[in-house]
The first five atom37 places (N, CA, C, CB, O) and aatype in JSON, in Angstrom:
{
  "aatype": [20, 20, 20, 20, 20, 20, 20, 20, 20, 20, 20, 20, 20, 20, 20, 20, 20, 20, 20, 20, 20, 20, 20, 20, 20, 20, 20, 20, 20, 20, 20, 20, 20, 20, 20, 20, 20, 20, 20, 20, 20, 20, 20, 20, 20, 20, 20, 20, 20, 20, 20, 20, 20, 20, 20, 20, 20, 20, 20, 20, 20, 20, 20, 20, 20, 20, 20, 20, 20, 20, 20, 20, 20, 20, 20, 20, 20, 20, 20, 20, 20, 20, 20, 20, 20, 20, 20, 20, 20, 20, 20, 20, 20, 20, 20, 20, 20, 20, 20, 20, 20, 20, 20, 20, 20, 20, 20, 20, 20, 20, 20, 20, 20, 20, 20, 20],
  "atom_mask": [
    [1, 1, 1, 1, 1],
    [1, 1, 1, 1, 1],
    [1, 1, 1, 1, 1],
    [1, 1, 1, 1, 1],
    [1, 1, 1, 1, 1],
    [1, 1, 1, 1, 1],
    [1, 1, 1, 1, 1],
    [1, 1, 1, 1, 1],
    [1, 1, 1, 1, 1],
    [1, 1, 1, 1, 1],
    [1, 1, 1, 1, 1],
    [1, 1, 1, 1, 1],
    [1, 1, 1, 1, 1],
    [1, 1, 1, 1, 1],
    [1, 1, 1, 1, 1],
    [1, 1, 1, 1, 1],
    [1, 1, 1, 1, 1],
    [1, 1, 1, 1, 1],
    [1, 1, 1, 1, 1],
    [1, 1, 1, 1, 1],
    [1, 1, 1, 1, 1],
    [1, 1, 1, 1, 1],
    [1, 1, 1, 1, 1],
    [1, 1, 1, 1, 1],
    [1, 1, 1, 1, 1],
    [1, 1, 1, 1, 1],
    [1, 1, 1, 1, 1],
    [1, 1, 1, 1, 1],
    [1, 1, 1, 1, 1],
    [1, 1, 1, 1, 1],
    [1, 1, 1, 1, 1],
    [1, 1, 1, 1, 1],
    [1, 1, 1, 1, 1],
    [1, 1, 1, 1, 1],
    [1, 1, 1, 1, 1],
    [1, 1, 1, 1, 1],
    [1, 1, 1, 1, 1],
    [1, 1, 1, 1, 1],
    [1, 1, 1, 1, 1],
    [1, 1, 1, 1, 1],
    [1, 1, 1, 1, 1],
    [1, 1, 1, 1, 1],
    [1, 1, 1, 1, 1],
    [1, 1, 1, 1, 1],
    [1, 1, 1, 1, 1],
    [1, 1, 1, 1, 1],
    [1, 1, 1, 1, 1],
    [1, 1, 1, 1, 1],
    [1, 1, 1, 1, 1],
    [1, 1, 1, 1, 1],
    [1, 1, 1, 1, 1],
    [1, 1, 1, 1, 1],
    [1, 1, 1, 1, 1],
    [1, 1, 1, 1, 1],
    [1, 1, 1, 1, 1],
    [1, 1, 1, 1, 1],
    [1, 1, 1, 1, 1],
    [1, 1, 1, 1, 1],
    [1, 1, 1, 1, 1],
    [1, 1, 1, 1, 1],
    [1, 1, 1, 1, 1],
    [1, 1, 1, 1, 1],
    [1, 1, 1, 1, 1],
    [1, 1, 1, 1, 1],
    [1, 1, 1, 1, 1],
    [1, 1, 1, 1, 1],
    [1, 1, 1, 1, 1],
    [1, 1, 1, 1, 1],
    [1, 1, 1, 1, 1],
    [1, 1, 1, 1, 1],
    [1, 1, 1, 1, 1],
    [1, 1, 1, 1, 1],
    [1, 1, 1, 1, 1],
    [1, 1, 1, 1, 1],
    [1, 1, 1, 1, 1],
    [1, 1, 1, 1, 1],
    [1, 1, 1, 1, 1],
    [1, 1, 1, 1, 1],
    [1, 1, 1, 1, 1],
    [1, 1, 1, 1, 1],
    [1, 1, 1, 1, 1],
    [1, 1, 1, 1, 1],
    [1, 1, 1, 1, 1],
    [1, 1, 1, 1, 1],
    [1, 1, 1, 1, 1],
    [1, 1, 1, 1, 1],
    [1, 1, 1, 1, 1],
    [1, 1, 1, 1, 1],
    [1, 1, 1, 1, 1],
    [1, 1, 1, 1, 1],
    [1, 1, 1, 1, 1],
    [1, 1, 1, 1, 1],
    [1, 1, 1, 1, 1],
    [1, 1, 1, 1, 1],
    [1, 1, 1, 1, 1],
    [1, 1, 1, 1, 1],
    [1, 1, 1, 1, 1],
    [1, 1, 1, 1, 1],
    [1, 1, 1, 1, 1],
    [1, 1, 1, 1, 1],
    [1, 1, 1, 1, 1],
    [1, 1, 1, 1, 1],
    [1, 1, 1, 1, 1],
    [1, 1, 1, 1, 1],
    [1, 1, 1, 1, 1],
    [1, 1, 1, 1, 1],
    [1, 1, 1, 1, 1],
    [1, 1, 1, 1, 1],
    [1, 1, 1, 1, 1],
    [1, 1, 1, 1, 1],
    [1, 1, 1, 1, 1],
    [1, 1, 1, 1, 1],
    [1, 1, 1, 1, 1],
    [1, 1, 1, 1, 1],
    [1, 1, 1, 1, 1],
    [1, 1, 1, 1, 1]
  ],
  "atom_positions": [
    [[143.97, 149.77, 115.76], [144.72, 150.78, 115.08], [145.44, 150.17, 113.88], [145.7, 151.45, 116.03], [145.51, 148.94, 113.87]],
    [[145.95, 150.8, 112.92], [146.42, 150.46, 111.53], [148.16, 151.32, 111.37], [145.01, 151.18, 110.24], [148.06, 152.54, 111.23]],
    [[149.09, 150.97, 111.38], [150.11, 151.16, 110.99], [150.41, 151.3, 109.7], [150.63, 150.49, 111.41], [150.67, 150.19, 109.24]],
    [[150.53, 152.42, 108.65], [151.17, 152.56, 107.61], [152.48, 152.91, 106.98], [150.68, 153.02, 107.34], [152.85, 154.07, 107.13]],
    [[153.3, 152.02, 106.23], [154.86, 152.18, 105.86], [154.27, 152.28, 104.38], [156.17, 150.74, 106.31], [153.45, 151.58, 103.78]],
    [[155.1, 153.57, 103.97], [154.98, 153.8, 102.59], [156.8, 153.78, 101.92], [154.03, 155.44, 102.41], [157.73, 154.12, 102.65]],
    [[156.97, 153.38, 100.61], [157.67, 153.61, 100.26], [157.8, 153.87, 98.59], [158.17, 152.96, 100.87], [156.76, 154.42, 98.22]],
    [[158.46, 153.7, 97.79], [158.85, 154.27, 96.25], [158.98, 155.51, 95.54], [158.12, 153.88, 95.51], [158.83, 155.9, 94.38]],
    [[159.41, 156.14, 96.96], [159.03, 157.79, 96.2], [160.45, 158.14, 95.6], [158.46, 159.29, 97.53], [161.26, 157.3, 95.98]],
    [[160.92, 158.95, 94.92], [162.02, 159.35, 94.06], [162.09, 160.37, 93.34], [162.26, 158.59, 93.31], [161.13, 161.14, 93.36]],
    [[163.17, 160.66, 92.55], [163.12, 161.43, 91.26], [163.19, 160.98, 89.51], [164.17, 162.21, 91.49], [164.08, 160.32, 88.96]],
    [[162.34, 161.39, 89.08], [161.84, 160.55, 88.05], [161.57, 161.95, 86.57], [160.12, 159.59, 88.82], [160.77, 162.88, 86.63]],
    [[162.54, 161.64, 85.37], [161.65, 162.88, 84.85], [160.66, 162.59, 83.8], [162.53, 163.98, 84.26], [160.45, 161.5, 83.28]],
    [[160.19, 163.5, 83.6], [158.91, 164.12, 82.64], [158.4, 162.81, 81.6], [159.57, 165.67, 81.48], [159.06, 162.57, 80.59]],
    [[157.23, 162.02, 81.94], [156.55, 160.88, 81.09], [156.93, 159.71, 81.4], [156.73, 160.92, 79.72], [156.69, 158.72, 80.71]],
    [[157.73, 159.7, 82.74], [158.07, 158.47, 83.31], [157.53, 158.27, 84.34], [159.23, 158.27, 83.5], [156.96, 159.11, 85.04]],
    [[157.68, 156.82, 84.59], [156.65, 156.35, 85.84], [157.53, 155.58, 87.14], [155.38, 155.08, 85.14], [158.67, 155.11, 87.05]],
    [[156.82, 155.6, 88.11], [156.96, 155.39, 89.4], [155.85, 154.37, 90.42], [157.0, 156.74, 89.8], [154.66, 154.27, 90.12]],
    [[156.09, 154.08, 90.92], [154.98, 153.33, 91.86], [154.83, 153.07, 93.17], [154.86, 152.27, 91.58], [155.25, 151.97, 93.52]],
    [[154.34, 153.77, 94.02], [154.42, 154.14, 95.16], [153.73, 152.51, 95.77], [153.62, 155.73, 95.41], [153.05, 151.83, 94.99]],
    [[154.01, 152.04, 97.21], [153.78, 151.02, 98.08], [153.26, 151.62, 99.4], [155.02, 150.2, 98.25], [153.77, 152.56, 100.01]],
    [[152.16, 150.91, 99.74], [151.65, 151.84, 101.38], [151.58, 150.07, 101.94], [149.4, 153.23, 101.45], [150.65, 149.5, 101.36]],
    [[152.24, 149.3, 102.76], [152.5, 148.37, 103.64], [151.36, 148.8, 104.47], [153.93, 148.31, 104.25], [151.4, 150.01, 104.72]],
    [[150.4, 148.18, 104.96], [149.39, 148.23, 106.45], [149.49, 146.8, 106.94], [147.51, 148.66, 106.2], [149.63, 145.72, 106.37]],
    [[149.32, 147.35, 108.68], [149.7, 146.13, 109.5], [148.59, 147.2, 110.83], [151.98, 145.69, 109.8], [148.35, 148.39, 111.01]],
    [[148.18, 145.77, 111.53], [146.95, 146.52, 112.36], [145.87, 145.79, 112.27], [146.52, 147.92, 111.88], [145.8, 144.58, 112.06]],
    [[144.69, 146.85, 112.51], [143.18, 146.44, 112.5], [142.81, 146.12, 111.23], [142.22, 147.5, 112.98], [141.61, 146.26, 111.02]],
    [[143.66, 145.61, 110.06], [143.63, 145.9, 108.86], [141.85, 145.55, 108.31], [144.91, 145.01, 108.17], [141.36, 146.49, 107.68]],
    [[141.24, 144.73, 108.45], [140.09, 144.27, 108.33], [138.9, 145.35, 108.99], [140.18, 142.91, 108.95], [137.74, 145.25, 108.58]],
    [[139.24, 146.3, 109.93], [137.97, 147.3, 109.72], [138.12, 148.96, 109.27], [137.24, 147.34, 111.16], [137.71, 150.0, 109.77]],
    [[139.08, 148.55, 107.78], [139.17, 149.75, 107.2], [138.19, 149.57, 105.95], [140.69, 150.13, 106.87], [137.81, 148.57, 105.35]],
    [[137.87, 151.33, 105.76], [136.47, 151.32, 104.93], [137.6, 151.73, 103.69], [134.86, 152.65, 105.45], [137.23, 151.55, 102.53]],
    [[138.04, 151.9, 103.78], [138.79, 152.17, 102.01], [140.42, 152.85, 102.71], [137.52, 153.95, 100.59], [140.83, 153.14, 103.83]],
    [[141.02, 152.85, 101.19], [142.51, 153.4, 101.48], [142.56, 154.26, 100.52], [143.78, 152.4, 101.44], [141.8, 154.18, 99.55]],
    [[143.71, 155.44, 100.71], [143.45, 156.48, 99.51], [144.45, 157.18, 99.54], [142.27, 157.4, 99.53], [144.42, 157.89, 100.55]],
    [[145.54, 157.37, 98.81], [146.55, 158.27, 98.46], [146.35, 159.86, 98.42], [146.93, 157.84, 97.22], [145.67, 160.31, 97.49]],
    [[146.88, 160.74, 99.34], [146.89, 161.93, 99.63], [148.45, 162.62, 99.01], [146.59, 161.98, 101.21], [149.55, 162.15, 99.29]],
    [[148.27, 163.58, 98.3], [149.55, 164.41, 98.05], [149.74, 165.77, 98.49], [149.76, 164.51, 96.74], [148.67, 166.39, 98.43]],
    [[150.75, 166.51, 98.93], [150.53, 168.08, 99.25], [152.03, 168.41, 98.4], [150.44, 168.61, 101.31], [152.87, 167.52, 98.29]],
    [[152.26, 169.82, 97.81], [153.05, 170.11, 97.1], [153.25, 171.3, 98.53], [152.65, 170.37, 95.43], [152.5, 171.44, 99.49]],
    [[154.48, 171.98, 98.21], [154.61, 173.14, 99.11], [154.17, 173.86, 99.28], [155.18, 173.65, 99.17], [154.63, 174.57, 98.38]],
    [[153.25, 174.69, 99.98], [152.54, 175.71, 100.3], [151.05, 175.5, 99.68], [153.27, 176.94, 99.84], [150.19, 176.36, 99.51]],
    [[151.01, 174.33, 99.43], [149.66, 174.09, 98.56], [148.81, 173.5, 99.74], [149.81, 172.92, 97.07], [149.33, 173.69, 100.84]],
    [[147.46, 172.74, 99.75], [146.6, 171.95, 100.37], [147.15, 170.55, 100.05], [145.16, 172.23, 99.92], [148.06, 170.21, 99.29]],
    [[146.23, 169.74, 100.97], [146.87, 168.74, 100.92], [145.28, 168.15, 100.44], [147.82, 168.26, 102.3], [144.2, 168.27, 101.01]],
    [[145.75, 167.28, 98.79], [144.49, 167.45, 97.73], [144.5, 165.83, 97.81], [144.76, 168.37, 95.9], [145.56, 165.27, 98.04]],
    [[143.15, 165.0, 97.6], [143.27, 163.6, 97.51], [143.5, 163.44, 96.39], [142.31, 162.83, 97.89], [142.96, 164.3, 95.7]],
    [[144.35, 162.34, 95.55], [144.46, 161.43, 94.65], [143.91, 160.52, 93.94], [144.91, 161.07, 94.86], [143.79, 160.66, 92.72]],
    [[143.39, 159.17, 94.74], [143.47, 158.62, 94.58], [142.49, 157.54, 95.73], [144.53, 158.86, 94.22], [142.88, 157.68, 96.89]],
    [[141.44, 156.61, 95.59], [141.02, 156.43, 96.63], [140.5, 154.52, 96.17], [139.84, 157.8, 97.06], [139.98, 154.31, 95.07]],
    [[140.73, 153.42, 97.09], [140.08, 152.01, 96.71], [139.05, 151.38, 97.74], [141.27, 150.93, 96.55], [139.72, 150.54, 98.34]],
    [[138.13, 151.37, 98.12], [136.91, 150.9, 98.92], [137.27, 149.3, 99.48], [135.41, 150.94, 97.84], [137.74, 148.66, 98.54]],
    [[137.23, 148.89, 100.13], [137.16, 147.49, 101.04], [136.29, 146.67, 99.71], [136.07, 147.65, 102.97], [136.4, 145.44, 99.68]],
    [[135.69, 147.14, 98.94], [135.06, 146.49, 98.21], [135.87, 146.55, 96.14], [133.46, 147.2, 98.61], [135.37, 146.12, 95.1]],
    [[136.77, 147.02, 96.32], [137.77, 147.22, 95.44], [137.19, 148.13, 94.24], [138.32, 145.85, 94.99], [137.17, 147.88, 93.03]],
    [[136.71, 149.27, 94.95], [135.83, 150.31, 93.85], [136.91, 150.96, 93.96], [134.27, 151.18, 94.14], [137.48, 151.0, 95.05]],
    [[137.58, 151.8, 92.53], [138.41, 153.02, 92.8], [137.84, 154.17, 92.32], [139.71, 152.95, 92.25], [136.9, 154.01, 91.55]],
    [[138.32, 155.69, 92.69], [138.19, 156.6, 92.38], [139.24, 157.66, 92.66], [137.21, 156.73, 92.69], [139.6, 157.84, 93.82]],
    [[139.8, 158.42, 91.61], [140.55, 159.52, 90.77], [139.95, 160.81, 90.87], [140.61, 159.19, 89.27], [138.8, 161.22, 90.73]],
    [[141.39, 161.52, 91.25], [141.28, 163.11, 90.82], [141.12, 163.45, 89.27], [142.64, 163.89, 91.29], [141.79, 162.85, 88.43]],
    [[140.25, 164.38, 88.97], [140.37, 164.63, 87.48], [142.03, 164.8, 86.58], [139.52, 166.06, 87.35], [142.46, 164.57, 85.45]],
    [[142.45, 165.27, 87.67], [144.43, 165.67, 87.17], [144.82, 164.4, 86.79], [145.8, 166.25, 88.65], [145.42, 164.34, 85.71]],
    [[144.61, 163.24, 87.46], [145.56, 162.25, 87.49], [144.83, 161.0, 86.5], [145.88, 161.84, 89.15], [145.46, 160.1, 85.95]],
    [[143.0, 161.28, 86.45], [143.0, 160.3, 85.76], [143.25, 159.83, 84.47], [142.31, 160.1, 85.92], [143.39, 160.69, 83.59]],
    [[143.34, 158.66, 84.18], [144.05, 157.6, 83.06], [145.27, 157.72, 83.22], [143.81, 157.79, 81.55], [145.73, 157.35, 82.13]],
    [[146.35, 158.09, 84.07], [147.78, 158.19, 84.41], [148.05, 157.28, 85.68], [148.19, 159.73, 84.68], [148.93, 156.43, 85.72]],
    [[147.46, 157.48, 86.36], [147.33, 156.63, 87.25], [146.5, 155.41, 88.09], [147.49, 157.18, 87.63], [145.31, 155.13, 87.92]],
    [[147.15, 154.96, 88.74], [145.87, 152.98, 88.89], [146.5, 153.3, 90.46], [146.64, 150.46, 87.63], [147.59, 153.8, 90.74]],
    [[145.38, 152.81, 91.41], [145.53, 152.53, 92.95], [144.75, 151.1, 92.92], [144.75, 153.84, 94.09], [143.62, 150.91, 92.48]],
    [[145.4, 150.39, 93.35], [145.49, 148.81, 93.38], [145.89, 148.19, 94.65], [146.48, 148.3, 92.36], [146.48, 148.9, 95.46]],
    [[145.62, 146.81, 94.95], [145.92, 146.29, 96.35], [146.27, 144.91, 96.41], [144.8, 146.47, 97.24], [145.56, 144.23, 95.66]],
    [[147.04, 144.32, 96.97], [147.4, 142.83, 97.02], [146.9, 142.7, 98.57], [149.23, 142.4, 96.67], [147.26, 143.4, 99.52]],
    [[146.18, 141.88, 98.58], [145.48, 141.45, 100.06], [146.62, 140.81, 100.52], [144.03, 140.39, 100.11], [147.11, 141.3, 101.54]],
    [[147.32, 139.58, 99.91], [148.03, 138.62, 100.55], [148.83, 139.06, 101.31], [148.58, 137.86, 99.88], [149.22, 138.51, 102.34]],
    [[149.34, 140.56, 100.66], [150.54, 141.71, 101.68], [150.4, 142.59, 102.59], [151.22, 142.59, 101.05], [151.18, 143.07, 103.41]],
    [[148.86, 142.84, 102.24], [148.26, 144.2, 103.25], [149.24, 145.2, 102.44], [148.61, 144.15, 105.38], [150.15, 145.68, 103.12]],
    [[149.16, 145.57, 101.08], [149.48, 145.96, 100.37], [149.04, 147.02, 99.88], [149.58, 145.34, 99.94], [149.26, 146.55, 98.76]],
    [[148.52, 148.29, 99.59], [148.27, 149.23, 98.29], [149.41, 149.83, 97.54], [147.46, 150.42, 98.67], [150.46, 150.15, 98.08]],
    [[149.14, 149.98, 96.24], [150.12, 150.5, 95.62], [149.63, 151.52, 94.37], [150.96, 149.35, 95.22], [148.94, 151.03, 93.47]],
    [[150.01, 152.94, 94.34], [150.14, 153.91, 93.7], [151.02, 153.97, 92.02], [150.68, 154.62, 94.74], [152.09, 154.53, 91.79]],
    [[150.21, 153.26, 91.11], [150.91, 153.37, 89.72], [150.78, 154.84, 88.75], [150.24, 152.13, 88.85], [149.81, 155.36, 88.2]],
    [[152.16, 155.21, 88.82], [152.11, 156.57, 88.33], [152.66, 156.92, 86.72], [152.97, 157.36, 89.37], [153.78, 157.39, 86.51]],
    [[151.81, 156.64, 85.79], [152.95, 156.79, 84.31], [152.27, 158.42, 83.88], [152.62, 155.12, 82.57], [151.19, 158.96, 84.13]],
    [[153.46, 158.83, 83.12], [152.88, 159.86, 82.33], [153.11, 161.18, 83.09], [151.37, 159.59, 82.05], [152.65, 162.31, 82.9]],
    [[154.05, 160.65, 84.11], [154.31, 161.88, 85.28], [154.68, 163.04, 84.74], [155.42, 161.63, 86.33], [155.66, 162.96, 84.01]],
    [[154.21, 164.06, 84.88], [154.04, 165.89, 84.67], [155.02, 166.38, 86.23], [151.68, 166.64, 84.81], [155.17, 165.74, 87.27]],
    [[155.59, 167.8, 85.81], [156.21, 168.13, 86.91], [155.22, 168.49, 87.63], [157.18, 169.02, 86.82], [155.62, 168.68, 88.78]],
    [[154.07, 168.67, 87.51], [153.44, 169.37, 88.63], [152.78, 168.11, 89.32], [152.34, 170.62, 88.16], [151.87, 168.41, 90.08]],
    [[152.99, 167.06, 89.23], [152.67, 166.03, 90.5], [153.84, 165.96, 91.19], [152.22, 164.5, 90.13], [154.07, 164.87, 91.72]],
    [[154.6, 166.8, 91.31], [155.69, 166.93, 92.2], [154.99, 167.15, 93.58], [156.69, 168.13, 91.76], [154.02, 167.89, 93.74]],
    [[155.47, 166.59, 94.35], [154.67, 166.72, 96.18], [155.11, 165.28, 97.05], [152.36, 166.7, 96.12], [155.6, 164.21, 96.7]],
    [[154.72, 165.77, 98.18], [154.78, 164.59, 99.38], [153.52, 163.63, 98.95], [154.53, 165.31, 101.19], [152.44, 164.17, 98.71]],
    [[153.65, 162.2, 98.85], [152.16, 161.23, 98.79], [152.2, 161.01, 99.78], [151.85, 159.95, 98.02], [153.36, 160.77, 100.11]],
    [[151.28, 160.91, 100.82], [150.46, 159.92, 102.11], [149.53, 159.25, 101.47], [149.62, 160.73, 103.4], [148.64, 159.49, 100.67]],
    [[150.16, 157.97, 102.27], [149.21, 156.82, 102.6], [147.97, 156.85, 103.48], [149.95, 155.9, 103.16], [148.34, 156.69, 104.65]],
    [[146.41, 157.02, 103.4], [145.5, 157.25, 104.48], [144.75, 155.71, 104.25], [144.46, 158.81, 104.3], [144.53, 155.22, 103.14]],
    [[144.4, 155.07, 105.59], [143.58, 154.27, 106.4], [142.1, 154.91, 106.79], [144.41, 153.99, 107.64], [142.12, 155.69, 107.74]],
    [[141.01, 154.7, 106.24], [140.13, 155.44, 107.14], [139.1, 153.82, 107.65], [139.11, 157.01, 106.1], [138.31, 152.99, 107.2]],
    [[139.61, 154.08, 108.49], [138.56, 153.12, 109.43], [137.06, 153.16, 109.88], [139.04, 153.08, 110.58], [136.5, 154.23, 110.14]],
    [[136.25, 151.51, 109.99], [135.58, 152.21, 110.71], [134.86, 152.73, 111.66], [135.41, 152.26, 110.51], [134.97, 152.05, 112.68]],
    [[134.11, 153.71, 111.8], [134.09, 154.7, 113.01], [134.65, 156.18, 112.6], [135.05, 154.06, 114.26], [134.74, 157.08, 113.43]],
    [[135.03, 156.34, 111.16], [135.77, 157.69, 110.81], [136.6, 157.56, 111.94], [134.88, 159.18, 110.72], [136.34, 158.07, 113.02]],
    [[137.71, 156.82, 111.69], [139.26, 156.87, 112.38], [140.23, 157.45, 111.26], [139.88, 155.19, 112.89], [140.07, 156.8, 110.22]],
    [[140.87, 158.13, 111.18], [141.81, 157.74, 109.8], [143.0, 157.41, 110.57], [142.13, 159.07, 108.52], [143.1, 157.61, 111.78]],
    [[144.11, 156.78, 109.65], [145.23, 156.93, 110.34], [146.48, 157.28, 108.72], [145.46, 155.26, 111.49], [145.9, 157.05, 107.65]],
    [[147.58, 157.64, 108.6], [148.18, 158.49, 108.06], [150.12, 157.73, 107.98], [147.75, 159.97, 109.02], [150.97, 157.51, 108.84]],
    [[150.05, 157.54, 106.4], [151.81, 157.13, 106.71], [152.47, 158.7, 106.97], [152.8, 156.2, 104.97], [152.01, 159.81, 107.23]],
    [[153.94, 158.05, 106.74], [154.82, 158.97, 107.0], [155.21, 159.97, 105.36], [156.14, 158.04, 107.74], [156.29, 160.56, 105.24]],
    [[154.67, 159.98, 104.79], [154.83, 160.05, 103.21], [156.18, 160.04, 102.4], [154.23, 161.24, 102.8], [157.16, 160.38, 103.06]],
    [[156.32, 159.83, 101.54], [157.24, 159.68, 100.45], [157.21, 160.91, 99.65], [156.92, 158.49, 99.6], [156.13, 161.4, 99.34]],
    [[158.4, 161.5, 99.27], [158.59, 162.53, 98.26], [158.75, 162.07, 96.65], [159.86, 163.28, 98.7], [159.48, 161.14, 96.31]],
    [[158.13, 162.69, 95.92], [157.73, 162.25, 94.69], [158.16, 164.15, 93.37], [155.57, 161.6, 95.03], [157.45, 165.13, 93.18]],
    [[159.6, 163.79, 92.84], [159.81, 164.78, 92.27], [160.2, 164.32, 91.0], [160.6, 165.56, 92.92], [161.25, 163.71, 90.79]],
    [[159.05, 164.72, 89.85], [159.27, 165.1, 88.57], [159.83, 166.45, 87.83], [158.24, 164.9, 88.17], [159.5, 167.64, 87.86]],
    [[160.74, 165.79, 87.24], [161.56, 167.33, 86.08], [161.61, 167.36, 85.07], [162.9, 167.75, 85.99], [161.93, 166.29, 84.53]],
    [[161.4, 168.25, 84.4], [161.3, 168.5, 83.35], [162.03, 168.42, 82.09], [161.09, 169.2, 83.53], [161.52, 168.85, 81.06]]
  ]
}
């Protein structure tokens, strides 16, 4: 199993940046990729942001060239670089683990509010 601690979420306004941290501790070695999840209120909960065991990334059309999902092995580290922030990336981010075997496992998320 994989344990995720996320943290850097805040209030931040309009064209400024932020950078979210997802800490994993666990099975860390049989995860197939990691990937930043956001849900706004009453909305779906839409992916972000996604980095492969093999350090491929891939972006929502909204977010790309604003944002970088990156990883420091030495920490069991991912981290969420956010510039250019718009109010409407206002929402909760989760941290997702998907293991494998299609396990996922899920932080506790961070609130992330841009104003205008």
């Amino acid at each position: 199993q994989v344990q995720l601690v996320e943290s850097g979420g805040g209030l931040v306004q309009a064209g400024g940046s932020l950078r979210l941290s997802c800490a994993a501790s666990g099975s860390i070695f049989s995860i197939n990729y990691m990937a930043w999840h956001r849900q706004a209120p009453g909305k779906q909960r839409e992916l972000v942001a996604i980095i492969t065991s093999s350090g491929i990334t891939n972006y929502a059309d909204s977010v790309k060239g604003r944002f970088t999902i990156s990883r420091d092995n030495a920490k069991n580290t991912v981290y969420l670089q956010m510039n250019s922030l718009k109010p409407e990336d206002t929402a909760v981010y989760y941290c997702k683990a998907m293991m494998a075997g299609s396990r996922g496992y899920w932080g506790q998320g961070t609130q992330v509010t841009v104003s205008s």
